[in-house]
C-alpha positions as CSV (number, residue, x, y, z in Angstrom):
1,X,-175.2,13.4,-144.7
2,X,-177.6,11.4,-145.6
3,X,-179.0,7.6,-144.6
4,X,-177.8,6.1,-147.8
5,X,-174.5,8.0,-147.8
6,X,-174.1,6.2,-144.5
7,X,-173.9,3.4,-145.4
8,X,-172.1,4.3,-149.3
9,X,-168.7,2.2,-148.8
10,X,-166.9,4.2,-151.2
11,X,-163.5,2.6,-150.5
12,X,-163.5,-1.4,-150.0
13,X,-160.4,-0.6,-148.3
14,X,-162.1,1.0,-145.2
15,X,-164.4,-0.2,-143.0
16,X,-168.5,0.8,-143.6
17,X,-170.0,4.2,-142.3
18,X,-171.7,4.1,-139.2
19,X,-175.7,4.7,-139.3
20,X,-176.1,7.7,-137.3
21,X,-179.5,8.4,-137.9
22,X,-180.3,7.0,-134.4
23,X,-178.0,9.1,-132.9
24,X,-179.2,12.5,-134.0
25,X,-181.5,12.7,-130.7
26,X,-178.8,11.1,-128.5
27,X,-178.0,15.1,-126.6
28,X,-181.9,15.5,-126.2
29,X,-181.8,11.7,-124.5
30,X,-179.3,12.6,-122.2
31,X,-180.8,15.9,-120.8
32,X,-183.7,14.2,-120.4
33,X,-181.9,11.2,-118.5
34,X,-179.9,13.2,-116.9
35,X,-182.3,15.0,-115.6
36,X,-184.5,11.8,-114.2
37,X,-181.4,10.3,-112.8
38,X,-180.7,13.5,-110.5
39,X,-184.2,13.6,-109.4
40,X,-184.3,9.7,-108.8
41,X,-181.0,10.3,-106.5
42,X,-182.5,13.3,-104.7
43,X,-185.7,11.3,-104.4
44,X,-183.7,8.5,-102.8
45,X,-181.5,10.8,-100.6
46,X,-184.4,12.1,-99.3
47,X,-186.0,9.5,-98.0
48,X,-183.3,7.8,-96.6
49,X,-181.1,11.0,-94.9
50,X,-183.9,13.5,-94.8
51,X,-184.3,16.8,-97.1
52,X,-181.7,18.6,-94.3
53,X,-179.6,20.9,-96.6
54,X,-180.3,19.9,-99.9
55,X,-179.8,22.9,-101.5
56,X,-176.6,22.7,-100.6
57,X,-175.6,19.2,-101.5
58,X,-177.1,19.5,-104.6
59,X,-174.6,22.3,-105.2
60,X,-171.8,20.2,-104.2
61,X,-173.1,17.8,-107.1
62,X,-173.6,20.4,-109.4
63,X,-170.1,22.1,-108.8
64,X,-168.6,18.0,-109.5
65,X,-170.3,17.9,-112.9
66,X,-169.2,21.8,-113.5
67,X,-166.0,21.1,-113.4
68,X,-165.8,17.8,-115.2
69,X,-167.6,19.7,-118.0
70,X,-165.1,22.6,-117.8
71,X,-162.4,20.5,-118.3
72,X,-163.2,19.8,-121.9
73,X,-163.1,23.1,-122.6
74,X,-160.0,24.1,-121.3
75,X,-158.1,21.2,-122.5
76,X,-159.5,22.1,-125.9
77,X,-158.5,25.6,-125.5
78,X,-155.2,24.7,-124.1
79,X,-154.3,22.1,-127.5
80,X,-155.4,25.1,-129.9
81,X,-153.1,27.5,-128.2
82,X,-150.1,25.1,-128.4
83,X,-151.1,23.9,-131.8
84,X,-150.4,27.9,-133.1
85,X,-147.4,27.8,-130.6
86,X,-145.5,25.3,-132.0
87,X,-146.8,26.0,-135.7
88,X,-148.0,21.9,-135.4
89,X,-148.5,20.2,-139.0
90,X,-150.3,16.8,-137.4
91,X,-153.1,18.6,-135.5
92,X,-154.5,20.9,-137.8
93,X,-157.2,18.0,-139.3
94,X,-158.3,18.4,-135.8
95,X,-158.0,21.9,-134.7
96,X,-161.5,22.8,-135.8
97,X,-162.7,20.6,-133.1
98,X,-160.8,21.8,-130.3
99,X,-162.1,24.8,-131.7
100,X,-165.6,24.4,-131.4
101,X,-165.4,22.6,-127.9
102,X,-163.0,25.4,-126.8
103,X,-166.0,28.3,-127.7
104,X,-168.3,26.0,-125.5
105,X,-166.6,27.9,-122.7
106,X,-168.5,31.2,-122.8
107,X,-171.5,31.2,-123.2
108,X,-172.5,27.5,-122.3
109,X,-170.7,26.7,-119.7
110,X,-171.0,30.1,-118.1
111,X,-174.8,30.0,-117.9
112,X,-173.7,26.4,-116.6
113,X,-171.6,27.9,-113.7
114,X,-174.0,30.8,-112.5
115,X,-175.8,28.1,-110.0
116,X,-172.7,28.0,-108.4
117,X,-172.1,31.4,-108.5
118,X,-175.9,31.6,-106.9
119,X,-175.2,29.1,-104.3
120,X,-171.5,30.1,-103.1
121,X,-172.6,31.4,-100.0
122,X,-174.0,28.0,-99.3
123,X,-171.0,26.3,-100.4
124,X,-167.6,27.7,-99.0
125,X,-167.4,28.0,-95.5
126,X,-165.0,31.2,-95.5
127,X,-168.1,32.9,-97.1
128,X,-170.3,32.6,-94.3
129,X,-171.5,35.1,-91.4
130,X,-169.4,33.2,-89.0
131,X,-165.9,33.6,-90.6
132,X,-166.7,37.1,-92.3
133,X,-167.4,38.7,-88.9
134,X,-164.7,36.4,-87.0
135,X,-161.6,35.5,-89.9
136,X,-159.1,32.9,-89.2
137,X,-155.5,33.1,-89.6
138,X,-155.6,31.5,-93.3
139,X,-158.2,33.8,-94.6
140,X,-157.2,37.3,-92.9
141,X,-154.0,36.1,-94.8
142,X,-155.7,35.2,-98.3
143,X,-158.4,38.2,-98.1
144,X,-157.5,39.6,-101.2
145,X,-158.7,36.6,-103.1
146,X,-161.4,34.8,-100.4
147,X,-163.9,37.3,-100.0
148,X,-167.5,38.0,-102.1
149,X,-166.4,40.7,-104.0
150,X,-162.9,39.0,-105.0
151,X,-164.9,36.1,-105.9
152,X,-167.4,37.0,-108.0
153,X,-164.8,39.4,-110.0
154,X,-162.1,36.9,-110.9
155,X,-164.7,34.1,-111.6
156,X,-166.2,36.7,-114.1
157,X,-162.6,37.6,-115.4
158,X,-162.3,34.3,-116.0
159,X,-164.7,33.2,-118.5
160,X,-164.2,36.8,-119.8
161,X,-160.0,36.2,-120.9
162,X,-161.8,32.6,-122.5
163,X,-164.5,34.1,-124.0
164,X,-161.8,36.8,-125.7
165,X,-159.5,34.4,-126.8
166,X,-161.9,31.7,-127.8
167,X,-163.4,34.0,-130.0
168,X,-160.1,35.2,-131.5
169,X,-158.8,32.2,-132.2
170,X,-161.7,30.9,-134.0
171,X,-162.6,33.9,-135.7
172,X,-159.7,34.0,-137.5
173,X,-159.6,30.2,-138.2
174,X,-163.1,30.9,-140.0
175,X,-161.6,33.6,-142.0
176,X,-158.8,32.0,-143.0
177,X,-161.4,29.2,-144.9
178,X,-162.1,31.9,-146.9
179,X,-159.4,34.6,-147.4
180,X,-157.3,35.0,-150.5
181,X,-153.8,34.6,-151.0
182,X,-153.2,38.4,-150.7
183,X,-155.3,40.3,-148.6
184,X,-155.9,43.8,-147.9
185,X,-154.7,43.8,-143.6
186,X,-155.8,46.8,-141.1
187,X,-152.6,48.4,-139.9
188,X,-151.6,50.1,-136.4
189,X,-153.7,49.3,-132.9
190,X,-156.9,47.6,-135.0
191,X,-154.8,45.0,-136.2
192,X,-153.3,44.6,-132.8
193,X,-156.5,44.1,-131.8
194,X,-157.5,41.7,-134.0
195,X,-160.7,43.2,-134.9
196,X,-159.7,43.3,-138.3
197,X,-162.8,43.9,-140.8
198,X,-160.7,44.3,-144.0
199,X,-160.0,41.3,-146.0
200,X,-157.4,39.5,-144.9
201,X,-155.2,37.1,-146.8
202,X,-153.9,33.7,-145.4
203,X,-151.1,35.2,-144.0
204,X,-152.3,37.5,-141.9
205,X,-155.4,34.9,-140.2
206,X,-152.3,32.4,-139.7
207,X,-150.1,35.2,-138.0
208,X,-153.3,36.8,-136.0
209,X,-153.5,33.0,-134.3
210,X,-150.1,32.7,-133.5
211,X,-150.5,35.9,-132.4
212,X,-153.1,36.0,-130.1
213,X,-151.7,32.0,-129.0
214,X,-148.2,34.0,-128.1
215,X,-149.7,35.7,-124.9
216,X,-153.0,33.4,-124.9
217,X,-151.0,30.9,-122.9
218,X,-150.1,33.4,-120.0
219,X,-153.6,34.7,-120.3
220,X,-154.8,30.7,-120.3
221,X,-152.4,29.8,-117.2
222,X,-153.4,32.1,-114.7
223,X,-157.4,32.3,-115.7
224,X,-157.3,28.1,-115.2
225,X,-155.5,28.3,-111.8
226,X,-157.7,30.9,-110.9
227,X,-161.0,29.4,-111.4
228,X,-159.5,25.8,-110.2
229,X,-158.5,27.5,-106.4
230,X,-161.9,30.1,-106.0
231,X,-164.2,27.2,-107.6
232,X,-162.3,23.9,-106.1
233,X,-159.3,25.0,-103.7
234,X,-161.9,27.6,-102.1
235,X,-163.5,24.3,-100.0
236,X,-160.4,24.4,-97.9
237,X,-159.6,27.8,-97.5
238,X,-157.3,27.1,-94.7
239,X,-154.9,24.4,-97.4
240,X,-151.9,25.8,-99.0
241,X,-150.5,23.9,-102.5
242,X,-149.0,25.8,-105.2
243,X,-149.5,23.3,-107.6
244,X,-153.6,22.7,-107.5
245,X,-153.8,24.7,-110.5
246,X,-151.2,22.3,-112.6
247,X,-152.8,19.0,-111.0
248,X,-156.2,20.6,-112.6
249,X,-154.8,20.7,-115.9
250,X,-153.2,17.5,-116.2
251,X,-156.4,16.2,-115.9
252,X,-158.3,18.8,-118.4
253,X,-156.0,18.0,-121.0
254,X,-156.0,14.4,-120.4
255,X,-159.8,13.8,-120.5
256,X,-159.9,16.3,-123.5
257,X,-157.2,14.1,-125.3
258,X,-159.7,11.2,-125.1
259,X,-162.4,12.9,-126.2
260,X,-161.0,14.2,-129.1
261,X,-159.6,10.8,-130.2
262,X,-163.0,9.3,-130.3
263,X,-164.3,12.7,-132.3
264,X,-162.2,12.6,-134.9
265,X,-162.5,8.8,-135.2
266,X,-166.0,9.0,-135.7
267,X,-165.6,11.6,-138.0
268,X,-162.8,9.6,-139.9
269,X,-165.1,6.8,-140.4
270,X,-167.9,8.7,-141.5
271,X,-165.7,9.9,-143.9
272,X,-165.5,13.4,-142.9
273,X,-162.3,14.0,-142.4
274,X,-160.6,10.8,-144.0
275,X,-158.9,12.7,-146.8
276,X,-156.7,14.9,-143.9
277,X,-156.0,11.9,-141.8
278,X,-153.8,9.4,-141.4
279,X,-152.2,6.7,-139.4
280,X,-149.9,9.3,-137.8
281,X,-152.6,11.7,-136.1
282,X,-154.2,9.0,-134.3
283,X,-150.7,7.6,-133.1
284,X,-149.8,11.6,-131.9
285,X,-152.7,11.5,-129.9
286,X,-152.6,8.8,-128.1
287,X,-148.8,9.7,-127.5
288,X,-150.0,13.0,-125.7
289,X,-152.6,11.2,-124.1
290,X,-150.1,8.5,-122.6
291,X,-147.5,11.9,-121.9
292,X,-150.3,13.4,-119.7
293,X,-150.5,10.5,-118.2
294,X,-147.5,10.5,-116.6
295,X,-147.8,14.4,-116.2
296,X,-150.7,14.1,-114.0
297,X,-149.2,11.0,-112.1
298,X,-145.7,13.3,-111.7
299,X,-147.4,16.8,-110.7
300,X,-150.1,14.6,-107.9
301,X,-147.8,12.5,-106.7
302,X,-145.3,15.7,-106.5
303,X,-147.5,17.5,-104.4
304,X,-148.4,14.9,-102.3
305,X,-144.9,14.1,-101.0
306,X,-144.2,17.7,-100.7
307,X,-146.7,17.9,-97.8
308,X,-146.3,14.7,-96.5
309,X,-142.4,15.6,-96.8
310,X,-143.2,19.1,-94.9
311,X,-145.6,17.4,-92.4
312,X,-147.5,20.6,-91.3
313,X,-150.7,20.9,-90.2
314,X,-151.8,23.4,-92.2
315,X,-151.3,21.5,-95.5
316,X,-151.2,17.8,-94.1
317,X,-155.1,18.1,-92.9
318,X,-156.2,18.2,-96.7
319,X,-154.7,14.7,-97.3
320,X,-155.9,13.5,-93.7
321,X,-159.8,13.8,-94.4
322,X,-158.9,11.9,-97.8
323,X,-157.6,8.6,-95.7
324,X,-161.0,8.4,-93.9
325,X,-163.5,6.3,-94.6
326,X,-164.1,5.1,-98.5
327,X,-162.2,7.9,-99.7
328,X,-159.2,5.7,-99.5
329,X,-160.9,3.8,-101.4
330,X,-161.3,6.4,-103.8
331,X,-157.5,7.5,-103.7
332,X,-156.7,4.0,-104.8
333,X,-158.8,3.6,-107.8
334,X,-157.5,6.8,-108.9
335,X,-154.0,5.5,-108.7
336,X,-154.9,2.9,-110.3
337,X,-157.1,3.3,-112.6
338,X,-156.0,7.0,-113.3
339,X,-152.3,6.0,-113.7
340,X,-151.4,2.6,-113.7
341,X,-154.4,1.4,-116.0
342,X,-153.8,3.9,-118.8
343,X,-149.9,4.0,-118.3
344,X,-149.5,0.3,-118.7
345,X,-152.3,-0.1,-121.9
346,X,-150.6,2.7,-123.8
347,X,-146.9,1.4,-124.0
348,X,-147.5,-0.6,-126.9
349,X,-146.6,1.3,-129.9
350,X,-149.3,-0.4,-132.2
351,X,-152.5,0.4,-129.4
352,X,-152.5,4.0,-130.1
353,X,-154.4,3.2,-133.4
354,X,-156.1,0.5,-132.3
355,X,-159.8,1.5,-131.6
356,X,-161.0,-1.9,-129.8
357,X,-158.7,-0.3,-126.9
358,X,-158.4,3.2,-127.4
359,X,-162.7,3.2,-127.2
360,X,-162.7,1.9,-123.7
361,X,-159.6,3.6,-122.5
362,X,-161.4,6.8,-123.5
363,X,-164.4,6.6,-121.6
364,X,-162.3,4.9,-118.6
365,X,-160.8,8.3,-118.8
366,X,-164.1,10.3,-118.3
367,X,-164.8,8.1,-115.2
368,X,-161.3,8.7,-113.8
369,X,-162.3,11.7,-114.4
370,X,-165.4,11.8,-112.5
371,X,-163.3,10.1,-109.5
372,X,-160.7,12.9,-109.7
373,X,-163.4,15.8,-109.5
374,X,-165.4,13.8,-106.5
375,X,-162.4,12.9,-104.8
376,X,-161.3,16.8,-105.0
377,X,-164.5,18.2,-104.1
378,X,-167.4,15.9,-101.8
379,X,-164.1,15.3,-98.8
380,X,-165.1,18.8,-97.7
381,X,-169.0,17.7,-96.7
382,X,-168.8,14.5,-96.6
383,X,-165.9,13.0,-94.0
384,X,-167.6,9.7,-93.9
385,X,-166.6,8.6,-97.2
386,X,-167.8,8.6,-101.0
387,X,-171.4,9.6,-101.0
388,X,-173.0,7.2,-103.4
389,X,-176.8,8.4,-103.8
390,X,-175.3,11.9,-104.3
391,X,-172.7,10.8,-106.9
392,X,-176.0,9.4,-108.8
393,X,-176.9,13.0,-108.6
394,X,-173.9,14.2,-110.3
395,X,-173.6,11.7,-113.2
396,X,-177.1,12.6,-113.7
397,X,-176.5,16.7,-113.5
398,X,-172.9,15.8,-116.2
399,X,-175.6,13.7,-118.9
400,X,-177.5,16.7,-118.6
401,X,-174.3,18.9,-119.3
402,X,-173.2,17.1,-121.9
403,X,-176.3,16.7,-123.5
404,X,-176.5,20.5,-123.8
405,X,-172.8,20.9,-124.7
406,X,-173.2,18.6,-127.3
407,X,-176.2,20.2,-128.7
408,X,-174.4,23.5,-128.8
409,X,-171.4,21.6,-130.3
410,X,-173.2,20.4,-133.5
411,X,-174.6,23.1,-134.1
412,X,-171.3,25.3,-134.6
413,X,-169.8,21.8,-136.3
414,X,-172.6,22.4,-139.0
415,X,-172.4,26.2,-139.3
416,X,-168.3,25.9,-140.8
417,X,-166.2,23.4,-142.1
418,X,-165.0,20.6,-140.5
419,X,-161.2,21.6,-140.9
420,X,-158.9,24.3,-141.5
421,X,-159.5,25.0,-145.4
422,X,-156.7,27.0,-145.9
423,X,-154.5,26.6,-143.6
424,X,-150.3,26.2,-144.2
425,X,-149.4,23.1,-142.7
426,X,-152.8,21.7,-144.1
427,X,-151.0,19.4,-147.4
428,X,-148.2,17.9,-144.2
429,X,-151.1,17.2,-142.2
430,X,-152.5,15.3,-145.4
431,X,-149.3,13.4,-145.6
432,X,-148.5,14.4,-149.4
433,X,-145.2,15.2,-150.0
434,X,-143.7,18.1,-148.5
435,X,-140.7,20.2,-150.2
436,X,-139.1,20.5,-147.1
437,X,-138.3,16.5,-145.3
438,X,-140.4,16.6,-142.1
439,X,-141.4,13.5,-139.9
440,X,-144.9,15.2,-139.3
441,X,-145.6,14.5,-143.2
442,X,-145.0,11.0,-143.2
443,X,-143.2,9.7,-140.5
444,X,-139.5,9.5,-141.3
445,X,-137.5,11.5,-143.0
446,X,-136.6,9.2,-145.2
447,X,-140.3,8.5,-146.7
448,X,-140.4,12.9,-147.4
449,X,-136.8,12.8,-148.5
450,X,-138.6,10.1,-151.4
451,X,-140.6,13.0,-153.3
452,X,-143.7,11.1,-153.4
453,X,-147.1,13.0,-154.3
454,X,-149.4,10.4,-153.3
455,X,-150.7,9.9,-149.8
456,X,-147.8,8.4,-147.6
457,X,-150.6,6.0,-145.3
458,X,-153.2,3.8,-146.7
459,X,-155.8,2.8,-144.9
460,X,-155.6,-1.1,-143.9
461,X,-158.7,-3.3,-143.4
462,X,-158.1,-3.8,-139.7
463,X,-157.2,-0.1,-139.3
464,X,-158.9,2.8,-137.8
């Protein structure tokens, strides 16, 4: 897109194009400021505390921004997978981009996690000399799972069952852009497969997603809660909590709700996806975004009161480091800027599509975020409270993350369309008149149940 198509105002009804020609350098800029603002906080650390173990509070910092950046792509993943479950009309003008962010798991963030991978050794206690010559009670009892072999296998096996489905999924989004009405399918184990080189019609790249989305979302579960307790739970190898994995993807989703709302309002206003929006899409999203929420408040606060409610030691002691020092601190702006914030902005109806709010209550959402991951990971080494030089570290190491996811991102938004071509559900998502009355095509029933073969929302002055 060009400068002068920029700024082209094609419809008087809609707001101008943004400029984005300053913008096209914006991932370099924040790899390179990322990368001064971690060496200004190691600098700073270092001459106020010493260099003693920096290697291994630089991984603590680096594992923070690791998994803030992972959650993206899960969430991503995680909406695609449910979009093909459910057979969802609304979301397919956005699929492509949960696509795209969703393949930024392997290889990107991958060659993101192998310091971590480098540096275990360093960072979970359970791994050291000490406690493999000497085990506790807690890890005798979780061997199977907390020792370097099982480690380095299920991390592996987890960006592996991402990378598969990832790849699946979108490559048979791609070849549904361009498949004919009646194609010429592989039969037998191949097709089962999904490695599929014949031509395949519509059909058959629509039922291959729903397909591979059927038992993607066991597959997705139990990779998540995986790499949330060896990367995250790991710390405290002695803490027991069945629910960790959940409380990790309440947030996921949540931050990648936000994200996504901002995307595909950019690329609504640059007119890129204007002609498969409407009104309703941005209303659906902030209604998930306001329903995780409350998920994340509900499964947090759930497992909090079952340990308190249990009061033993070995469970307790994870909540009792988090009550020293700042970290209360810390607890309390995540209730209340995590929950309470957020819950009570998004009641109003009308403030899902209003961008004036949902703008800031998106990126209040990635520094929530940021609280979450630090308040999950830095109690472990740091007792004392919320280490502020090193979190300086760790926004620094999550610019430079982004800028590199981003970079990657563009350049698969540029290499296919920017939404499902051909996809079923693609004229409801439009909001034209459906055959068959449905609320995702306009709203009520009563608009479908009307006939009408125009677009059901125009776009107001003071609209998105």
């Amino acid at each position: 897109m060009s400068q002068q198509d920029d700024f082209s105002n094609d419809d008087p009804k809609l707001p101008l194009p943004l400029n984005l020609s300053k913008w096209r350098t914006l991932p370099v800029k924040l790899m390179i400021a990322g990368v001064l603002l971690a060496i200004l906080g190691v600098g700073a650390h270092v001459m106020r505390h010493g260099g003693a173990d920096l290697v291994k509070q630089f991984g603590y910092a680096w594992l923070v921004a690791f998994m803030f950046c992972l959650s993206l792509g899960l969430g991503s993943l995680f909406l695609v997978i449910v979009h093909h479950l459910f057979d969802a009309g609304w979301s397919v003008a956005t699929r492509r981009t949960c696509e795209h962010l969703a393949s930024l798991l392997f290889p990107t963030l991958f060659v993101l996690w192998l310091p971590i991978g480098i540096l275990a050794p360093k960072l979970y206690e359970w791994m050291g000399p000490k406690l493999q010559a000497n085990p506790d009670h807690a890890l005798a009892a979780k061997e199977i799972l907390f020792n370097y072999k099982g480690f380095y296998l299920i991390s592996i096996a987890c960006f592996a069952v991402w990378w598969w489905f990832t790849n699946r999924l979108k490559y048979w989004s791609i070849k549904q852009d361009t498949a004919s009405e009646k194609g010429n399918p592989a039969k037998g184990f191949m097709r089962f497969l999904g490695v599929n080189q014949n031509d395949p019609g519509v059909l058959e790249c629509t039922l291959q997603m729903r397909k591979f989305a059927s038992f993607g979302v066991f597959f997705f579960a139990f990779s998540l809660t995986f790499g949330a307790i060896m990367w995250m739970k790991a710390l405290h190898h002695q803490w027991f909590s069945t629910m960790y994995g959940v409380c990790y993807f309440a947030g996921s989703v949540w931050l990648t709700l936000a994200t996504v709302y901002v995307i595909t309002m950019i690329m609504d206003r640059q007119r890129i996806l204007t002609e498969v929006l409407h009104e309703h899409q941005f209303y659906f999203l902030g209604s998930l975004l306001f329903a995780f929420t409350v998920f994340y408040a509900y499964v947090t606060f759930s497992q909090y009161f079952i340990i308190w409610n249990a009061n033993m030691p070995e469970e307790t002691f994870y909540y009792v480091i988090r009550e020293h020092g700042t970290w209360f601190l810390v607890s309390m702006v995540i209730i209340f800027g995590h929950f309470f914030a957020p819950f009570l902005t998004l009641l109003r109806i009308d403030v899902k599509q209003n961008v004036t709010i949902m703008l800031p209550l998106a990126a209040w959402a990635w520094l929530m975020h940021f609280f979450d991951m630090a308040f999950q990971i830095w109690p472990y080494q740091y007792r004392a409270g919320f280490p502020i030089l090193w979190a300086v570290v760790a926004l620094g190491i999550i610019s430079f993350m982004v800028g590199v996811l981003a970079t990657v991102f563009l350049k698969m938004f540029n290499s296919a369309p920017p939404f499902p071509q051909k996809d079923p559900r693609l004229v409801e998502a439009m909001g034209l008149y459906h055959p068959v009355p449905t609320p995702i095509s306009g709203g009520e029933l009563g608009q479908a149940e009307e006939g009408t073969d125009h677009l059901i929302r125009p776009k107001t002055k003071g609209g998105h």
